[in-house]
N, C-alpha and C positions, 0 to 999 in steps of 0.2 A: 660359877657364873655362866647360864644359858646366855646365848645368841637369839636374839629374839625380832623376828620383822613383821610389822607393821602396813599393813597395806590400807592407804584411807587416814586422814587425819581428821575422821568427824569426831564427834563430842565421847562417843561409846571407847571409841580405837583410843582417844587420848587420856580417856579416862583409866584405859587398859596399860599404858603406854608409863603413865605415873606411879602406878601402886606396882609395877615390875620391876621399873629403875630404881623405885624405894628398897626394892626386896633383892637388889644386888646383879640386878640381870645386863645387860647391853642388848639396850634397844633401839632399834630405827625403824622409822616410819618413813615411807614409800608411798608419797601425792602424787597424782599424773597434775592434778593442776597447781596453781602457784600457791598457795593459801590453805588455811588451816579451819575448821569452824565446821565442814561440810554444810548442814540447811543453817545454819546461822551466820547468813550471809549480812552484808552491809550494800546499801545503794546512798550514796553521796553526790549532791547536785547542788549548785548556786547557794551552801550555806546550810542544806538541808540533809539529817539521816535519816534513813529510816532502813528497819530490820526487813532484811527477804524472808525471813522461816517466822518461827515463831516470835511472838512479841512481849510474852512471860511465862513466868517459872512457876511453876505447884511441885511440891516436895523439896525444898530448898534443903530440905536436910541429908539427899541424897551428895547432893556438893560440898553441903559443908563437911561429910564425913570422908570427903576425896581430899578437900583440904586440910583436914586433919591429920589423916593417915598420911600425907606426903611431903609434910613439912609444919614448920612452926607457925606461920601464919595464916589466922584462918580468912576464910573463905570472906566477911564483911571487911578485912583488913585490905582485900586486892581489889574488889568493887564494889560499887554502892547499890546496896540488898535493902529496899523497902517495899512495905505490906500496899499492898492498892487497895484504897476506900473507898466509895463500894468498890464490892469487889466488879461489879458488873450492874448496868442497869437494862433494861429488858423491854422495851417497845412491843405488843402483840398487837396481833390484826386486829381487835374489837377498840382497839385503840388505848387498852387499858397499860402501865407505865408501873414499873417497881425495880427500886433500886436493891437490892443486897448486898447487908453488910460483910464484912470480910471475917471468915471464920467465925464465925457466930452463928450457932443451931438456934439461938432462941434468939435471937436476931431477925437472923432470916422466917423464922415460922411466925415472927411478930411482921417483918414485911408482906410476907403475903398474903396472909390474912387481913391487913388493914386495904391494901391494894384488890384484893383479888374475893373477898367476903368469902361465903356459905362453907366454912370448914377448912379451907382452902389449906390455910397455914396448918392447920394437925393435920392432913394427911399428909404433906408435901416431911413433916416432922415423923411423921409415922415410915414413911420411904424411908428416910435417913437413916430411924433408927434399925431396922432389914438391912440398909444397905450395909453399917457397920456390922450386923451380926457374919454376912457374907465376908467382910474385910477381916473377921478375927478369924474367920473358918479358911482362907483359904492364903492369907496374906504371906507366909514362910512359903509354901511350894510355888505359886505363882509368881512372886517376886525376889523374895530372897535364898532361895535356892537354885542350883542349877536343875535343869529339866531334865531329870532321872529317867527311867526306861521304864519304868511304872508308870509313868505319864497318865495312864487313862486314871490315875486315881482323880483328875483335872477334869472329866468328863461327865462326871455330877454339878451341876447350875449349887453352888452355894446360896445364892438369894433364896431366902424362907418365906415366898410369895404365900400370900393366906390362901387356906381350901375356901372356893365358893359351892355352892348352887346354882345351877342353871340347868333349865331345862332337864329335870331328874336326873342329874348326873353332877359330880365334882370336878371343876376345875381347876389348872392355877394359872397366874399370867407367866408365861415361860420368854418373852422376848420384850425390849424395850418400848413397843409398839401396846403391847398389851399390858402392858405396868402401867402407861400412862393412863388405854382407857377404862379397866376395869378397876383401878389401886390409886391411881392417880383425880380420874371422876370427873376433871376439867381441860380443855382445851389447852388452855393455857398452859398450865401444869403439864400437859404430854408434849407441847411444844419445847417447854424449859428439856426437860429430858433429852426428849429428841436431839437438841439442841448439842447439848454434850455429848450424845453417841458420835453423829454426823460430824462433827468439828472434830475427831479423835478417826474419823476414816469408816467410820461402820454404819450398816445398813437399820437405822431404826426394825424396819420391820421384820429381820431376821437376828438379829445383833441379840444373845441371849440376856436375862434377866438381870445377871451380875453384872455388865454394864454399869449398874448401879453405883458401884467403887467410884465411877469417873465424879459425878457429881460431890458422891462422900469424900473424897479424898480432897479436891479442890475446897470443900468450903468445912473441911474440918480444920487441912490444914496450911489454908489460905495461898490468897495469888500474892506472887512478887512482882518487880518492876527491876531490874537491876540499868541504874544510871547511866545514860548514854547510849542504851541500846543494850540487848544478849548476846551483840559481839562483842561484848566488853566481857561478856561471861567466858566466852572462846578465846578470845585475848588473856584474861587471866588463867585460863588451860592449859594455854600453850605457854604463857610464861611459865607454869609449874613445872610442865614435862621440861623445858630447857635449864630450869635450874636442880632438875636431877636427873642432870646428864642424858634426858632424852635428845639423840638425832632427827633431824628433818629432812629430807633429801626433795625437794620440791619438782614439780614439773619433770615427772618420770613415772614412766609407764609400767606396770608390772604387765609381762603378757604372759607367764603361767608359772604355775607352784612346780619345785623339784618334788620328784618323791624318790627315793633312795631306800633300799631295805624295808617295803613297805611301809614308809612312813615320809611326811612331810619335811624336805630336809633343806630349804632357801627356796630362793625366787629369781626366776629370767624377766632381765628387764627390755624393753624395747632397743637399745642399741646391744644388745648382743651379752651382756653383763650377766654373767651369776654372782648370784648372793646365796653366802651359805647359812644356815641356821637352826638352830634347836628346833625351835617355835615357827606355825608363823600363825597370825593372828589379822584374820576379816573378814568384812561383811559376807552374809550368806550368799546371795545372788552373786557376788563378785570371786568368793572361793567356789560355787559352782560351775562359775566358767572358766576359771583358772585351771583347776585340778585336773582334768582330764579324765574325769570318772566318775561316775554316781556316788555321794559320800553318802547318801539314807540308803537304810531298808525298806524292805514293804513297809513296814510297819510302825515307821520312825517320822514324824513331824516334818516335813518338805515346806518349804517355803513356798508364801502363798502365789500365785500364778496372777495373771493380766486381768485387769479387771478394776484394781485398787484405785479408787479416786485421788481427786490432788486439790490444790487449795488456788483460787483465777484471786488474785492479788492488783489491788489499785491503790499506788501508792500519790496523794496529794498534796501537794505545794498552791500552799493558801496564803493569801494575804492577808489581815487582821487576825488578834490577836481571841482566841477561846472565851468564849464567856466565862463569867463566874458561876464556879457549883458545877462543871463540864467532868460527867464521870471519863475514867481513864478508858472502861470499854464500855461499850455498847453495843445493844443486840437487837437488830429491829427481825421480825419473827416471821416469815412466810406464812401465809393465809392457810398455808396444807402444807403441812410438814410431809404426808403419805406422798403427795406428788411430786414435793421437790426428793424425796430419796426415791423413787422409780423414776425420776430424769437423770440422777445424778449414775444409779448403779445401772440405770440401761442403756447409758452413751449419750445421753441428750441432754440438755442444758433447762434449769426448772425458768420459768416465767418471771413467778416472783421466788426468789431465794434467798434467806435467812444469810444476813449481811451483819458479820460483826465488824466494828469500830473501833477504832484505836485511835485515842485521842493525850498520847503522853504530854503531861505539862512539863517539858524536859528542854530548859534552855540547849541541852547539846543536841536538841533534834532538828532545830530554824537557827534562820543567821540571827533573829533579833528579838523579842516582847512583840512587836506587829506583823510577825508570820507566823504558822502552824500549820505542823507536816501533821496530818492524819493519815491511815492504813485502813483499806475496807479488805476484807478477805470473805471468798464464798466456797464451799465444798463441792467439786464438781468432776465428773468425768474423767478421770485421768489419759494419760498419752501414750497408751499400748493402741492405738489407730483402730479401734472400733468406736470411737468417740465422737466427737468435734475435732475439726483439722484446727490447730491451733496455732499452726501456722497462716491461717487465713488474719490477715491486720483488718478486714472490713467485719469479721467475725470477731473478735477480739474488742477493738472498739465498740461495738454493741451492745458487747455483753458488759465493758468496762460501762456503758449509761445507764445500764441496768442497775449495779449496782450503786452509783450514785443516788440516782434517784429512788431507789428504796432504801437509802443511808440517808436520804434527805429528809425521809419520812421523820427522822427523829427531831423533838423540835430544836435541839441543842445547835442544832447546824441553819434551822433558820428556812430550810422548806432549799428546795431544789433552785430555783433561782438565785435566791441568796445565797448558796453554793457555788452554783456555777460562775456566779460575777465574783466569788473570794478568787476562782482558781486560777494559777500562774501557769500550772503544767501538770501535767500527769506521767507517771509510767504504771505499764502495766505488764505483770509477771505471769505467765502460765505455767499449768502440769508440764508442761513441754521445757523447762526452764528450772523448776522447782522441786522436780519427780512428783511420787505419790508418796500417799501417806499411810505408811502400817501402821494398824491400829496396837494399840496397847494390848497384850497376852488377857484373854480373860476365859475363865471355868467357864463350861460348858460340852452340851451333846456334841457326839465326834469328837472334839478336841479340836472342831473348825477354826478356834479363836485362838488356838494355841502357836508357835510359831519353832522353828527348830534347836534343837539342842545350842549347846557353846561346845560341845565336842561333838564330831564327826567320825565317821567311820576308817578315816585316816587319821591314824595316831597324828600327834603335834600339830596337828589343824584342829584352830578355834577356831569359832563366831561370835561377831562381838556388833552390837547396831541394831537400829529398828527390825530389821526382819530376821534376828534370832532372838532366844528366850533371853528376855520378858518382854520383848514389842516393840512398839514404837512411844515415841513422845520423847522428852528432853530427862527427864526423869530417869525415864524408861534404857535410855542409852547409860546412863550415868552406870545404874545398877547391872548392866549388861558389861561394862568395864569389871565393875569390881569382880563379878561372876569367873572372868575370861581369867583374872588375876590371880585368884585364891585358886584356880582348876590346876591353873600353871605352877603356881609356889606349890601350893602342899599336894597335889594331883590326886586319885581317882574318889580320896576321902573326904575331899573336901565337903562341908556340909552347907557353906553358904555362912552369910552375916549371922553375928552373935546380936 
């Protein structure tokens, strides 16, 4: 039995934290704050929840193979796991409205072509069907593997964008920007895309081809909703680690890793405390400041630097009761998608900006049937201080009207006015509050999209979390636990999920 510690109780560490104590180890986790969930946070007011991080799940089966593996009951046994129908409905600037259905290709290629005419639905079908040929070509190294030293075999784009003609020469579209207008062929259709990049942290117009995954993955294999909120998904995490026998140690600081006989050997805590340990296991950026050391080579995946956007959150407490037919999200679409991702990745904040909605019909989100918590969230500038001060409340406010009023746009809400006279109260979240968002691991030139190993150059130091391999998102963490888990039990043979 290893000694194994835990630094960070986010969703990736707890994920890690479960399938170690299954496999016979002693492990504790080591929070500086009081609470377990990291971005799936909870804000609770006058009767009202609502989620600070994300607001649902795609790959649900990434969980339910965590509650598999770590005990008898599975994952729909500890919370309530249902499909969102549509999955999303879609507001664009021409003023044109299409809802999508949930995990349905012929669904969805049947919505937008009825919504969106002149081909619309086969190419948007034609995307998907690329987008899966890149999911089956790249799908074991990029996610269910750990990040090998061959790495660059990752630096080939998987997406099999068609050769064109132009201009006496062959092309292909090589970045999400260029899928939309050369493959794509409609506004609209490059906006939905777009859509998906920018909501997941990345740059439409540099963010490579494969990108594509994002879209295919969600509406292959559908959005969740899990009841009462995705802290209930974190609550049922941490109930797991504690009923096998994972420790919590809350409100304690780690201020740097031992290392002993060149290797990773416990943790100094802020009142003076050593902990000893086999293992120790956390986040990338947070084992980099801990260690005392450079853990990459030249030539090894570093975690990505300041620059990473974050998500300006407005969370509403409304009076009267959702209409009927009110999809769960909503997307109302910026007029230029090009300008709001050169406001967002240059530090500035876009005008009009592509405002999703969250409109949960979830008795545990209001005190009653005559109120409704809705969530507006926008992608924007992150809080490494070449940004927006986001400590500015007269800048904050502003931006939080912005968003309203292009939420308002959707007619589900009844136009800005009738908005504004539902609303009780507001809170608003920023990058300063939130962090930022790493994006998902995806194939491509460099290996720019790629993110750092789960082992480091210091034996018995892992990485486990959005900014090592496989990325960011909720999914993304899940599968970043198992990675750190399997490195650890069976060590350097480990091949990844069967």
């Amino acid at each position: 039995m290893a000694r194994i510690a835990v630094i960070g109780a986010g969703m990736g560490a707890m994920a890690a934290a479960a399938r170690l104590a299954v496999a016979g180890h002693r492990v504790v986790v080591y929070e500086r704050t009081g609470t377990y969930g990291g971005a799936l946070g909870v804000l609770e007011r006058d009767g009202f929840a609502f989620d600070t991080g994300p607001g649902l799940v795609h790959l649900p089966a990434v969980w339910r193979d965590l509650f598999l593996k770590t005990g008898k009951e599975p994952l729909e046994e500890c919370v309530g796991l249902v499909p969102v129908s549509p999955a999303s409905r879609h507001l664009f600037a021409d003023g044109t409205a299409v809802a999508l259905p949930d995990a349905s290709r012929a669904g969805i290629v049947s919505a937008l072509e009825t919504a969106l005419g002149d081909g619309a639905g086969e190419r948007w079908g034609d995307f998907l069907g690329r987008a899966r040929d890149a999911w089956d070509r790249s799908r074991r190294p990029l996610l269910e593997e750990p990040l090998w030293s061959d790495w660059r075999v990752l630096e080939r784009d998987p997406y099999p964008a068609p050769r064109r003609r132009a201009f006496l020469r062959t092309r292909q579209a090589s970045t999400v920007a260029e899928v939309g207008a050369w493959e794509l062929a409609d506004p609209r259709l490059a906006a939905l895309f777009s859509w998906y990049a920018l909501a997941y942290g990345l740059d439409p117009r540099h963010a490579p081809a494969s990108a594509a995954l994002l879209p295919y993955l969600e509406q292959t294999f559908g959005t969740w909703y899990v009841e009462g909120g995705l802290r209930e998904l974190a609550r049922a995490v941490y109930d797991r680690c504690r009923k096998r026998r994972v420790e919590f140690v809350f409100d304690t600081e780690v201020v740097s890793i031992a290392v002993r006989d060149g290797r990773a050997a416990g943790l100094t805590l802020a009142d003076g405390t050593s902990v000893e340990a086999d293992h120790v296991v956390a986040g990338a950026d947070t084992a980099a400041g801990l260690a005392g050391r450079d853990l990459w080579a030249d030539d090894d995946i570093r975690p990505h630097g300041p620059g990473l956007p974050g998500r300006f959150t407005v969370l509403l407490a409304l009076r009267g009761a959702a209409g009927a037919g009110v999809a769960h999200r909503g997307v109302v679409h910026s007029p230029d998608p090009a300008a709001e991702a050169a406001a967002v990745f240059g530090g500035g904040l876009a005008d009009r900006p592509t405002v999703t909605v969250l409109r949960p019909r979830d008795p545990r989100t209001r005190p009653d049937d005559a109120h409704e918590a809705v969530t507006l969230t926008a992608t924007v500038a992150g809080p490494d201080g070449t940004g927006p001060d986001w400590t500015d409340k007269a800048l904050r406010e502003r931006y939080a009207d912005v968003l309203i009023d292009t939420a308002a746009a959707d007619p589900g809400l009844g136009g800005a006015a009738a908005l504004r006279e539902r609303l009780l109260w507001h809170e608003i979240l920023t990058p300063a509050q939130t962090g930022t968002l790493p994006a998902p691991a995806l194939a491509g030139p460099g290996g720019r999209w790629l993110h750092p190993s789960n082992t480091t150059r210091l034996p018995g130091l892992h990485l486990v979390g959005g900014r090592s391999h496989p990325g960011g998102g909720l999914a993304h963490a899940g599968m970043s636990g198992a990675l750190v888990a399997g490195l650890i039990v069976e060590g350097p043979g480990f091949q990844g999920s069967q």
